[in-house]
Residue frames as a rotation matrix with the C-alpha (Angstrom) as fourth column:
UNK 1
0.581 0.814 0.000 0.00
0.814 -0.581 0.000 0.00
0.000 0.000 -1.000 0.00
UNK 2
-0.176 -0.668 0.724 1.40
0.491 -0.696 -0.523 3.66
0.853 0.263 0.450 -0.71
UNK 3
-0.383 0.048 -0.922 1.99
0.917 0.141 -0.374 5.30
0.112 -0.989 -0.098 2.22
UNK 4
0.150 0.522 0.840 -0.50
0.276 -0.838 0.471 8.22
0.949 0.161 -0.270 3.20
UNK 5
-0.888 -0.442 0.126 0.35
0.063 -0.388 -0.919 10.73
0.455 -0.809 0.373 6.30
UNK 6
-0.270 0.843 0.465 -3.27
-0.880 -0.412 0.235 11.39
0.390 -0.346 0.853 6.57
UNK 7
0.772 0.552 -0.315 -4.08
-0.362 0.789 0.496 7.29
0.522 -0.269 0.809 7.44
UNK 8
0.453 -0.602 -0.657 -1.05
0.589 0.756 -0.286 6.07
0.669 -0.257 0.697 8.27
UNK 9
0.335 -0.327 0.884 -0.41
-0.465 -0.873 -0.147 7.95
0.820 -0.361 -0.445 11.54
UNK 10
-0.142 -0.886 -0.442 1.87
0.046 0.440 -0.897 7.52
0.989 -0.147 -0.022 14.42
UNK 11
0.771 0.112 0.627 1.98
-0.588 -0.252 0.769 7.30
0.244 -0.961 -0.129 18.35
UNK 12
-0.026 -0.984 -0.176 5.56
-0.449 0.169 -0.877 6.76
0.893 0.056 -0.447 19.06
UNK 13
0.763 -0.085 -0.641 6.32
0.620 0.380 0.687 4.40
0.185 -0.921 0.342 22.46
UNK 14
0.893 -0.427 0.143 8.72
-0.354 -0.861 -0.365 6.21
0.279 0.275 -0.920 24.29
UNK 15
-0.065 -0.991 -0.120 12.52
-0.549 0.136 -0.825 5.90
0.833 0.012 -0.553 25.19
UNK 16
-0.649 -0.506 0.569 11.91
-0.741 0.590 -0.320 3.90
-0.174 -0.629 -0.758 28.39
UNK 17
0.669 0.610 0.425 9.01
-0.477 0.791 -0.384 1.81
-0.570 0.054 0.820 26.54
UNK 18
0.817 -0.348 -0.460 11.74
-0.322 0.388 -0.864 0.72
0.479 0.854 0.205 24.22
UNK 19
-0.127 -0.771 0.624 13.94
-0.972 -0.027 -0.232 -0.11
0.196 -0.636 -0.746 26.93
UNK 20
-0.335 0.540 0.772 11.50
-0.716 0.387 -0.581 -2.19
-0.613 -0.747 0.257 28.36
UNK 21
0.429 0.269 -0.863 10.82
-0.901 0.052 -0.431 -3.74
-0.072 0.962 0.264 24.99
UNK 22
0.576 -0.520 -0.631 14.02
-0.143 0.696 -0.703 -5.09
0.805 0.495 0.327 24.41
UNK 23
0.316 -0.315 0.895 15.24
-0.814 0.394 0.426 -5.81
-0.487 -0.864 -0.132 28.08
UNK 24
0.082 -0.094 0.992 16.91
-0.326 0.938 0.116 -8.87
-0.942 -0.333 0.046 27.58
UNK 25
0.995 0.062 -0.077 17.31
-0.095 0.384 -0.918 -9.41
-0.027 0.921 0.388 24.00
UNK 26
0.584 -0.750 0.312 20.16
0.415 0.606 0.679 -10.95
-0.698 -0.267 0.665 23.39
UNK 27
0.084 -0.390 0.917 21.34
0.981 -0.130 -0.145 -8.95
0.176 0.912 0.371 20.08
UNK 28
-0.759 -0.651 0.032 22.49
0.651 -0.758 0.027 -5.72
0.007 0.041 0.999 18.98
UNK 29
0.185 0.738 0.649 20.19
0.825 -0.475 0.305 -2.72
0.534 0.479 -0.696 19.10
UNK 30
-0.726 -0.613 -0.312 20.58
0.668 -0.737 -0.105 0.76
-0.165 -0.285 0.944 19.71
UNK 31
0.481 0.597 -0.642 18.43
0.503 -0.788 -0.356 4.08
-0.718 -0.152 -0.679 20.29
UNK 32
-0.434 -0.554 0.710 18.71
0.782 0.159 0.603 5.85
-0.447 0.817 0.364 16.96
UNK 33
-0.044 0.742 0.669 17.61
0.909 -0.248 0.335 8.96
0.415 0.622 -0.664 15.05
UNK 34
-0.091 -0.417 0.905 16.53
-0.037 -0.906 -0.421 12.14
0.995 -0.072 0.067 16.09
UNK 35
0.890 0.451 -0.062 15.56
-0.011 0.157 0.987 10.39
0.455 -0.878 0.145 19.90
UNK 36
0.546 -0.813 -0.202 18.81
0.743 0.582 -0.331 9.28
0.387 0.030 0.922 20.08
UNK 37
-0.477 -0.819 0.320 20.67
0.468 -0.544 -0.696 12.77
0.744 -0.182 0.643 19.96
UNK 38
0.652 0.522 0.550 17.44
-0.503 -0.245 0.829 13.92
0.568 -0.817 0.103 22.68
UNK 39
0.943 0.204 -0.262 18.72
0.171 0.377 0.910 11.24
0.284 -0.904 0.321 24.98
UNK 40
0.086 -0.892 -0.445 21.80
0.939 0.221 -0.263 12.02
0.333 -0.395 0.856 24.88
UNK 41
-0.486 -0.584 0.651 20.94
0.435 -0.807 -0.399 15.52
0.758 0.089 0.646 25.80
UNK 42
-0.886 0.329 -0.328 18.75
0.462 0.698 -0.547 14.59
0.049 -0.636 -0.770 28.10
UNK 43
-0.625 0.454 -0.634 16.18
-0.061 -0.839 -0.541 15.93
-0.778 -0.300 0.552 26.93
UNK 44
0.092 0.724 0.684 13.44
0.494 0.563 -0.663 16.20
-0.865 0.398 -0.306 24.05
UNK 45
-0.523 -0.813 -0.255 14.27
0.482 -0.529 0.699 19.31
-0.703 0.243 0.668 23.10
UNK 46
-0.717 0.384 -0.581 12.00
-0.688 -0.260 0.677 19.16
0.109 0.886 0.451 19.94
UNK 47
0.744 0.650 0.155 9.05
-0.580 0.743 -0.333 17.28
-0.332 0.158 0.930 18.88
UNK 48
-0.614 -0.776 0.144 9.47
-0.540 0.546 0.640 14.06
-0.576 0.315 -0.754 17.83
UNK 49
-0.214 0.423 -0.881 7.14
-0.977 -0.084 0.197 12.19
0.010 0.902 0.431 15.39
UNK 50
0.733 0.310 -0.605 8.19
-0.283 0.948 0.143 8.76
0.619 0.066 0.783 15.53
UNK 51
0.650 -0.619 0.440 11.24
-0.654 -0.161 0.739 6.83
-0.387 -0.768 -0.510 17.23
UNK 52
0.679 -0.432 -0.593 13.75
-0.549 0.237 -0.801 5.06
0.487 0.870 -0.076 15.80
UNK 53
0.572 -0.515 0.638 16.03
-0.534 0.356 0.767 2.07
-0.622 -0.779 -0.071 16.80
UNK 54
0.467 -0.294 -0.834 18.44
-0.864 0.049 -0.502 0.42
0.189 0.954 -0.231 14.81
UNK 55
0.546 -0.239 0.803 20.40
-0.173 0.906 0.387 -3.26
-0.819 -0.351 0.453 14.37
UNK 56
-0.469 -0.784 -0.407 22.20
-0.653 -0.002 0.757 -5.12
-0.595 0.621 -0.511 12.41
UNK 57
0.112 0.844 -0.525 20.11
-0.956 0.235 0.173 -7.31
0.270 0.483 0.833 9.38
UNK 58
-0.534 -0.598 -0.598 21.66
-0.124 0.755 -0.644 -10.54
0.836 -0.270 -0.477 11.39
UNK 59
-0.983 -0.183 0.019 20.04
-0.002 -0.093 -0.996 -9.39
0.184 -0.979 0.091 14.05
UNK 60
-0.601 0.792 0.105 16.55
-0.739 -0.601 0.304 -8.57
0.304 0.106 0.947 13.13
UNK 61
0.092 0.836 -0.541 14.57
0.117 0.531 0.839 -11.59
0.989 -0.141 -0.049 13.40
UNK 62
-0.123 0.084 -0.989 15.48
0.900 0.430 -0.076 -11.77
0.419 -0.899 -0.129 17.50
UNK 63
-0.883 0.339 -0.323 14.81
-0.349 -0.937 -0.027 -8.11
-0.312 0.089 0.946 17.54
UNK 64
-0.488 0.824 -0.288 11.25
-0.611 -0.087 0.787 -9.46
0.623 0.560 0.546 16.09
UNK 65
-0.314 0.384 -0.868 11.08
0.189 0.921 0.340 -11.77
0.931 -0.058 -0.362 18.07
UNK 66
-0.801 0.081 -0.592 10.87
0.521 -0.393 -0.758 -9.43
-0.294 -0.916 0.272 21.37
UNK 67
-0.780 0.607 0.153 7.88
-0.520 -0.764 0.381 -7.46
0.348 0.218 0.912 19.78
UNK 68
-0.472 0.858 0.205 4.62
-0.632 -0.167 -0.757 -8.02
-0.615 -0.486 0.621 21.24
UNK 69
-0.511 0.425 0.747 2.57
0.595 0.802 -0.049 -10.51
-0.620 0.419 -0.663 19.39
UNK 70
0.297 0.450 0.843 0.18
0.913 0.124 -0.388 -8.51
-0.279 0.885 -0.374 18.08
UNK 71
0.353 -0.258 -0.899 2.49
-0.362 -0.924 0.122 -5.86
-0.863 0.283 -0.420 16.85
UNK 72
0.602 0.051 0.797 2.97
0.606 0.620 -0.498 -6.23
-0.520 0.783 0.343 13.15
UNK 73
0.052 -0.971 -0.235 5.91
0.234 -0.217 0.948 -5.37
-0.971 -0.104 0.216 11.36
UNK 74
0.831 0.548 0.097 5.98
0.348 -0.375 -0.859 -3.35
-0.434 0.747 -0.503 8.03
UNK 75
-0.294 -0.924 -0.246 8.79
0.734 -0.383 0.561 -2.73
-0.612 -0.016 0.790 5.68
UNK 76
0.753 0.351 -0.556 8.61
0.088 -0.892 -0.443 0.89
-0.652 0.285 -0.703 4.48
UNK 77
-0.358 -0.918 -0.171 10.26
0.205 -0.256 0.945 1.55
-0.911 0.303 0.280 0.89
UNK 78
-0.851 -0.140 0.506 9.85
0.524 -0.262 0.810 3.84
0.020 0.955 0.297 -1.82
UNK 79
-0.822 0.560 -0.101 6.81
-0.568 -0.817 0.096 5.24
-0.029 0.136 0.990 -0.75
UNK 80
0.003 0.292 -0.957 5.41
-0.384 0.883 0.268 2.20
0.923 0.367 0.115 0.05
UNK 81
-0.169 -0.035 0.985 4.29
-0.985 0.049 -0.167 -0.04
-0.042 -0.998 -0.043 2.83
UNK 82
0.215 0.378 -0.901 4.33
-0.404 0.874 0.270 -4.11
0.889 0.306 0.340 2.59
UNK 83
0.871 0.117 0.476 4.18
-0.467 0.493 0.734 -6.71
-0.149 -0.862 0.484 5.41
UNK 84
0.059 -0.996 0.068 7.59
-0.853 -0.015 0.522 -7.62
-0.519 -0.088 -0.850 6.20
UNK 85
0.807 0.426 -0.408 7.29
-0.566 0.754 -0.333 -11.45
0.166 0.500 0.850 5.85
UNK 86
0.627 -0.766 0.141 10.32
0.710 0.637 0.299 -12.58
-0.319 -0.088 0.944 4.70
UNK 87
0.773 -0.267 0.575 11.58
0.594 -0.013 -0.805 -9.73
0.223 0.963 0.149 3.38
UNK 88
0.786 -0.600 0.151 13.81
-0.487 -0.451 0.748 -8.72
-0.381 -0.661 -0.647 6.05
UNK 89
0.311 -0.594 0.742 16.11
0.483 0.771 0.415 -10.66
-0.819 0.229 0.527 3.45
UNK 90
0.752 0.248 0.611 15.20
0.618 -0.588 -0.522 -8.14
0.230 0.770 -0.595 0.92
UNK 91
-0.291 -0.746 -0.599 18.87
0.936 -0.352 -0.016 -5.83
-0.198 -0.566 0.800 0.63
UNK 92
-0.754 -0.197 0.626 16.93
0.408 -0.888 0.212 -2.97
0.514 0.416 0.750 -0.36
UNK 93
0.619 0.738 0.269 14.72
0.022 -0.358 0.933 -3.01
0.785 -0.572 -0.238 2.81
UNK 94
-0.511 -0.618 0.597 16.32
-0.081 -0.657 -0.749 -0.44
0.856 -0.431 0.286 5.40
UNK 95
-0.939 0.116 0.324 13.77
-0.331 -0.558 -0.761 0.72
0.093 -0.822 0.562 7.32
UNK 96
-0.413 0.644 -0.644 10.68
0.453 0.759 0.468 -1.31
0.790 -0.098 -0.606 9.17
UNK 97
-0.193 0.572 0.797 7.63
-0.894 -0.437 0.097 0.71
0.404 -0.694 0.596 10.54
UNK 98
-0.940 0.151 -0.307 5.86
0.238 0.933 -0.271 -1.67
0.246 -0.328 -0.912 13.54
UNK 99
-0.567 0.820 -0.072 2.28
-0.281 -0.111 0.953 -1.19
0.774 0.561 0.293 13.75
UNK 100
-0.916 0.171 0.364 0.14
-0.240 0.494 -0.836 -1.42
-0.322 -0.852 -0.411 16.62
UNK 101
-0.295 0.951 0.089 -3.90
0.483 0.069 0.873 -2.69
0.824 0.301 -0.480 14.82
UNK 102
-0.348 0.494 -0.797 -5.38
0.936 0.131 -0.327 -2.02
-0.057 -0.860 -0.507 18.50
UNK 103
-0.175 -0.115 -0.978 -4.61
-0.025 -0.992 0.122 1.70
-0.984 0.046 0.171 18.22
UNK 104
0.364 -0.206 0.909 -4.08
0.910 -0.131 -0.394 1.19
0.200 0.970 0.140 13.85
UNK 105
0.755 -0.596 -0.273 -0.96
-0.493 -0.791 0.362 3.89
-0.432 -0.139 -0.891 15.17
UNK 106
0.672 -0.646 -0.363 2.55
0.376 0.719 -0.584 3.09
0.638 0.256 0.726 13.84
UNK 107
0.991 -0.102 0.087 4.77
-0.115 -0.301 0.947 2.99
-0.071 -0.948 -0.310 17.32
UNK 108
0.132 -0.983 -0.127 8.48
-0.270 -0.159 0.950 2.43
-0.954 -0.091 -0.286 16.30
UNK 109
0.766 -0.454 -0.455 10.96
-0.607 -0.280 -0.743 2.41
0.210 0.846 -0.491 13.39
UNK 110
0.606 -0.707 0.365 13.56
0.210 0.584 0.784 -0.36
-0.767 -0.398 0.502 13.10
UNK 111
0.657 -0.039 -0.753 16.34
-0.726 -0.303 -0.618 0.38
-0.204 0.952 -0.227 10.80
UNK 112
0.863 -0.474 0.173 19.22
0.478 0.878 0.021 -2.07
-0.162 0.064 0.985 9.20
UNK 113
0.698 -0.643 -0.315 22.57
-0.615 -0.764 0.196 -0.84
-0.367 0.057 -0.929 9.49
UNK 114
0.591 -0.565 -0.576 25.68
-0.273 0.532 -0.802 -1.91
0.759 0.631 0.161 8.26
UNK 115
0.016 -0.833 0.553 28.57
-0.975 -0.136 -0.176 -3.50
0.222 -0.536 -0.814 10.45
UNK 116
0.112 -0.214 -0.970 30.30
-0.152 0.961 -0.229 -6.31
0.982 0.173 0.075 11.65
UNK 117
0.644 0.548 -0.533 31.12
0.569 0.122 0.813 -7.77
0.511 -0.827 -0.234 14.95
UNK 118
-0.133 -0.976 -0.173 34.25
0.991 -0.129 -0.033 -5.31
0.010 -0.176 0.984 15.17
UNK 119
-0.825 -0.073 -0.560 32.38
0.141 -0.987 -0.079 -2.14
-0.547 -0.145 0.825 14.57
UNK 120
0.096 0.941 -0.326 30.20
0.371 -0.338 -0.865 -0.19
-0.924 -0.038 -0.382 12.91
UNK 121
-0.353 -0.733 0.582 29.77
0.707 0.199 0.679 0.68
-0.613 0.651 0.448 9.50
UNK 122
-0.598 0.086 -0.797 28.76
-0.587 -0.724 0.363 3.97
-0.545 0.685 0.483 7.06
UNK 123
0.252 0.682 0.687 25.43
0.564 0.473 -0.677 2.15
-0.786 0.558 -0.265 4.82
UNK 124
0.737 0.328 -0.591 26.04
-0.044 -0.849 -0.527 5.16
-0.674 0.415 -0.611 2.59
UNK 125
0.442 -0.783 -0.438 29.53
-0.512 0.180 -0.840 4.33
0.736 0.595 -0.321 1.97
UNK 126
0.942 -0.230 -0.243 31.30
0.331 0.739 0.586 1.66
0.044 -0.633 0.773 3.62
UNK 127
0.174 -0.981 0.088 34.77
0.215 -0.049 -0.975 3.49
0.961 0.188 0.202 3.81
UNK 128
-0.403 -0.305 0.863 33.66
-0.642 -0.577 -0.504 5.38
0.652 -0.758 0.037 6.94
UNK 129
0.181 0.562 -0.807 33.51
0.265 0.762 0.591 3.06
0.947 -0.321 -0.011 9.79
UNK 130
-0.063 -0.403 0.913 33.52
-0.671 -0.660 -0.337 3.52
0.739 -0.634 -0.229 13.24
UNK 131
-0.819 -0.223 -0.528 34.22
0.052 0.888 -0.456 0.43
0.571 -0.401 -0.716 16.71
UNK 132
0.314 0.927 -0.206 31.07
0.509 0.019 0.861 -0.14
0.802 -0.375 -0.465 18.72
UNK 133
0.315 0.285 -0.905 32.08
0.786 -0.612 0.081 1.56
-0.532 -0.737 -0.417 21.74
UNK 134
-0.864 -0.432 -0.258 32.80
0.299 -0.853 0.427 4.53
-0.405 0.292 0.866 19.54
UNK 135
-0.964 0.228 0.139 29.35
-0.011 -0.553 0.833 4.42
0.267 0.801 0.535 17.55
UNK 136
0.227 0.973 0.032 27.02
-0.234 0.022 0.972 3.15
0.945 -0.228 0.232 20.33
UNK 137
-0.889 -0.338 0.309 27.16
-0.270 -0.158 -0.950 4.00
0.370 -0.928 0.049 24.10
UNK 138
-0.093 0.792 -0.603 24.77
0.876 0.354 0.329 3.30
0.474 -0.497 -0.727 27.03
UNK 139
-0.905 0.144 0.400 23.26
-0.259 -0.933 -0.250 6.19
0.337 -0.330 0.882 28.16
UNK 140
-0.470 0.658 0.588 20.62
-0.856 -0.178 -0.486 5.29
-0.216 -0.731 0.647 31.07
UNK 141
-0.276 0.364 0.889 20.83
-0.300 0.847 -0.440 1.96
-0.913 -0.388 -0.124 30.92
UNK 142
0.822 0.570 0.001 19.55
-0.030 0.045 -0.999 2.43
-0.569 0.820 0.054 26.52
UNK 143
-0.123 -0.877 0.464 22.08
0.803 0.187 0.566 1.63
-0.584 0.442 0.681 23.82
UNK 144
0.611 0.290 -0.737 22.51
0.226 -0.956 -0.188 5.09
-0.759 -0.052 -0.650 22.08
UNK 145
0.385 -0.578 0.720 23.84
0.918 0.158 -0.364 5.66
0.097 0.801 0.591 18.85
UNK 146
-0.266 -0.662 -0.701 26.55
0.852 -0.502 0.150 8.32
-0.451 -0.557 0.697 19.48
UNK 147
0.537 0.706 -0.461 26.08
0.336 -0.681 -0.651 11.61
-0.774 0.195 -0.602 18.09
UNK 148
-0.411 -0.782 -0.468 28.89
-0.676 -0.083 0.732 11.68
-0.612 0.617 -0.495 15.53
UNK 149
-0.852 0.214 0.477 26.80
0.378 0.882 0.281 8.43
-0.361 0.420 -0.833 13.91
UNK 150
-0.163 0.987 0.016 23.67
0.841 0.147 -0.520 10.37
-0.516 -0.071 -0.854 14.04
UNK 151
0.349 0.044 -0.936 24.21
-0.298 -0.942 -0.155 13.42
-0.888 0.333 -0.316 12.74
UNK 152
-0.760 -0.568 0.318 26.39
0.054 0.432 0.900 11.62
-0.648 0.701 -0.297 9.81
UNK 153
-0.575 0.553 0.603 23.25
0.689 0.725 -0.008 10.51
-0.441 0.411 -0.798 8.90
UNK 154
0.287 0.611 -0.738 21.69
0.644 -0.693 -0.323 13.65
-0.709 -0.382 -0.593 9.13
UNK 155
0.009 -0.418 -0.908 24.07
-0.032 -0.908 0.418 15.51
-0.999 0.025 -0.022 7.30
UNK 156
-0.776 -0.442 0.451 23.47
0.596 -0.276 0.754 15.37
-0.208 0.854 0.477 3.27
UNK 157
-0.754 0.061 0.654 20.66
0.293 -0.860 0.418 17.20
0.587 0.507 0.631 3.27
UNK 158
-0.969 0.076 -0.235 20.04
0.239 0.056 -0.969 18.69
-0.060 -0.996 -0.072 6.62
UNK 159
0.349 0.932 0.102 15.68
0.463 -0.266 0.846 19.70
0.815 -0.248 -0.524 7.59
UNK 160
0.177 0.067 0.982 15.28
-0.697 -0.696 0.173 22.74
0.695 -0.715 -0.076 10.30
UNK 161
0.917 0.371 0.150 14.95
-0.344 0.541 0.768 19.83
0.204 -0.755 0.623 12.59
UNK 162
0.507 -0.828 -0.238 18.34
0.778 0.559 -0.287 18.17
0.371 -0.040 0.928 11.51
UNK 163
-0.188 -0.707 0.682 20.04
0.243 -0.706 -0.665 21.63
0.952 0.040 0.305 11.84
UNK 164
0.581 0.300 0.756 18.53
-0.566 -0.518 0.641 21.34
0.584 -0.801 -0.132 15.95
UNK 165
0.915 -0.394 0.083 19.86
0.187 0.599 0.779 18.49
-0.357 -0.697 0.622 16.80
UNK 166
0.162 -0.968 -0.190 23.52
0.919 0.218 -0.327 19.75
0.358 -0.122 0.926 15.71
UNK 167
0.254 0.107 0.961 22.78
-0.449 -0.867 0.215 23.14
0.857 -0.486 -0.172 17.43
UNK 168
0.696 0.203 0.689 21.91
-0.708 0.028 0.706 21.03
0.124 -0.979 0.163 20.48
UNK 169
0.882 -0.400 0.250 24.41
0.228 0.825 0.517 18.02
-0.414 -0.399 0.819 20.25
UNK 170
0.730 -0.649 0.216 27.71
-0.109 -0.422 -0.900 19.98
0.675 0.633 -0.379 18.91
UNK 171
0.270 -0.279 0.922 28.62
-0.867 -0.486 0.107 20.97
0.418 -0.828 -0.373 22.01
UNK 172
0.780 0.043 0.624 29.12
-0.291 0.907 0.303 17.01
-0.553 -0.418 0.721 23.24
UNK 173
0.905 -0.421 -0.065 31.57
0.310 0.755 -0.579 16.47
0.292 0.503 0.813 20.65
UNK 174
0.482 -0.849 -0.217 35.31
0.209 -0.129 0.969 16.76
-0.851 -0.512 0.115 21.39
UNK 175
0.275 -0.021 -0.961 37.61
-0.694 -0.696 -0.183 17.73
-0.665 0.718 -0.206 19.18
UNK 176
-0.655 -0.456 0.602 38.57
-0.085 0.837 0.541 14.31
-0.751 0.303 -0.587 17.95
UNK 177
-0.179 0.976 -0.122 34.66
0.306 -0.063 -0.950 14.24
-0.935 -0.208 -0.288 17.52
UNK 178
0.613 0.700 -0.367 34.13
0.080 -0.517 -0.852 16.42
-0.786 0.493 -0.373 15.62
UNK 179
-0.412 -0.907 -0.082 37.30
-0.459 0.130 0.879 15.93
-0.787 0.400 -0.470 13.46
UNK 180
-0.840 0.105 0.532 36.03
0.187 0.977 0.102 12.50
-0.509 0.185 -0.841 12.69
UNK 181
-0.063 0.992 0.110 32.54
0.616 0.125 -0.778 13.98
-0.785 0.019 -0.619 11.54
UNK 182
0.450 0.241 -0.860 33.62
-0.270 -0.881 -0.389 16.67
-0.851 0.407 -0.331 9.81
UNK 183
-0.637 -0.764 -0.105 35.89
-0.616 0.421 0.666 14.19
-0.464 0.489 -0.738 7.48
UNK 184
-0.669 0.519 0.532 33.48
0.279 0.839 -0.467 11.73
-0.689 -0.165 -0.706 7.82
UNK 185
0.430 0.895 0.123 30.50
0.510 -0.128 -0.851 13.72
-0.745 0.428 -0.511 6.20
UNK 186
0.409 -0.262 -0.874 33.18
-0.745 -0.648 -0.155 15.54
-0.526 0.715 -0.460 3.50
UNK 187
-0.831 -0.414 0.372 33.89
-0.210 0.853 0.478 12.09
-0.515 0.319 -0.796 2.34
UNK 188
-0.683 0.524 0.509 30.59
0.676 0.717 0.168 10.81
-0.277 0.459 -0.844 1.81
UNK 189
0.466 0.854 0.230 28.61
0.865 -0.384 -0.323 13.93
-0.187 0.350 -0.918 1.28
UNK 190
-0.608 -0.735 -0.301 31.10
0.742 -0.661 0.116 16.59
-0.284 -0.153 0.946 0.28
UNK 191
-0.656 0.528 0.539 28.12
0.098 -0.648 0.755 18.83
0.748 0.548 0.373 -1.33
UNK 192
0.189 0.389 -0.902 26.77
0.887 0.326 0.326 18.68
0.421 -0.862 -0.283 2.51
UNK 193
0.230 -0.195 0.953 26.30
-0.636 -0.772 -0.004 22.61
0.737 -0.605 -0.302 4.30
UNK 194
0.873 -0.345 0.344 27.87
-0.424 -0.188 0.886 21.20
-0.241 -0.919 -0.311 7.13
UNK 195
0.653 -0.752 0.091 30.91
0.750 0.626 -0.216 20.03
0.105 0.209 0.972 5.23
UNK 196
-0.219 -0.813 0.539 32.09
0.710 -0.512 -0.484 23.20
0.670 0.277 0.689 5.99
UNK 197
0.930 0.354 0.097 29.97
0.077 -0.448 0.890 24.16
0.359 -0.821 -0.444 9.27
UNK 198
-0.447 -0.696 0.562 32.21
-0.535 -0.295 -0.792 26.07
0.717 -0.654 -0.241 11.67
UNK 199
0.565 0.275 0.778 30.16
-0.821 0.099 0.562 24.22
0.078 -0.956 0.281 14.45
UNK 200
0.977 -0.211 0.043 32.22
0.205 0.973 0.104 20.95
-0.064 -0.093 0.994 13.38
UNK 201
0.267 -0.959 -0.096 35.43
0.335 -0.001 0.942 22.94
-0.904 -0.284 0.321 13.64
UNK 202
0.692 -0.424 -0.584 38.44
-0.721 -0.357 -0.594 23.99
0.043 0.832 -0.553 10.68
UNK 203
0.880 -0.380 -0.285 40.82
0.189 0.831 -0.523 22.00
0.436 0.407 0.803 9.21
């Protein structure tokens, strides 16, 4: 089905329902998106729409397998919604809306990232990689994709929203930090306004 904003609407669970979620799951998964750079600032800061957690596509089924029965998984691509199925096999499904019927709200976002069990990897371009405790931290107990990962993402073509959360989550990076990002996003997005943001430093 093509996805419509006007039907297909959201009620996001929040950061400690997604804790609680995956308690115990035995696999990778991480707080992702624009929640992500909130929790690390402790704070909300901004609306948020939806929420967003990420894994690795190895990982997903036991990451499915912690969801509520009757939550129903949806991969979301091209403008397009289809019941997952099997197609968490599919390499050109990223990103998986989950669906509560009860409410008929969609409550979380799962994406597929890239990486191995050494680290973390750049989907966009696999040159830029970065070691798990460098690209996902615990922050209150919630795996937290760092803010150098999140903004990355953020950064080829930034929304008012993208340009808060490096207002609000600059200031956290070091200079290594922000080194690493500012390379990081003139590699893979060199036509990127923040390949030259003073907030990520000078060469």
């Amino acid at each position: 089905m093509r996805y419509d904003p006007r039907r297909h609407l959201w009620s996001a669970l929040s950061v400690a329902q997604v804790r609680a979620l995956f308690a115990g799951c035995p696999t990778r998964w991480w707080l992702s998106g624009g929640w992500a750079v909130a929790h690390w600032c402790d704070g909300p800061e901004r609306p948020h729409g939806d929420i967003d957690v990420s894994t690795l596509r190895p990982a997903l089924p036991a990451l499915l397998h912690a969801l509520p029965a009757d939550l129903r998984p949806f991969a979301a691509r091209r403008g397009h919604l289809f019941p997952l199925g099997k197609r968490h096999d599919d390499p050109e499904v990223h990103n998986i809306w989950v669906h509560d019927p009860g409410r008929d709200r969609f409550v979380l976002q799962i994406n597929l990232e890239d990486g191995d069990e050494t680290g973390w990897r750049y989907r966009r371009d696999p040159r830029i990689t970065l070691p798990w405790d460098s690209a996902v931290e615990s922050v209150d107990s919630v795996p937290t994709g760092t803010p150098v990962t999140q903004l990355l993402w953020k950064s080829p073509d930034p929304r008012p929203r993208d340009e808060h959360d490096l207002d609000v989550a600059h200031h956290l990076l070091g200079p290594a930090q922000r080194r690493w990002l500012r390379d990081a996003v003139r590699l893979a997005h060199p036509h990127s306004p923040w390949a030259d943001d003073p907030r990520l430093g000078h060469p």
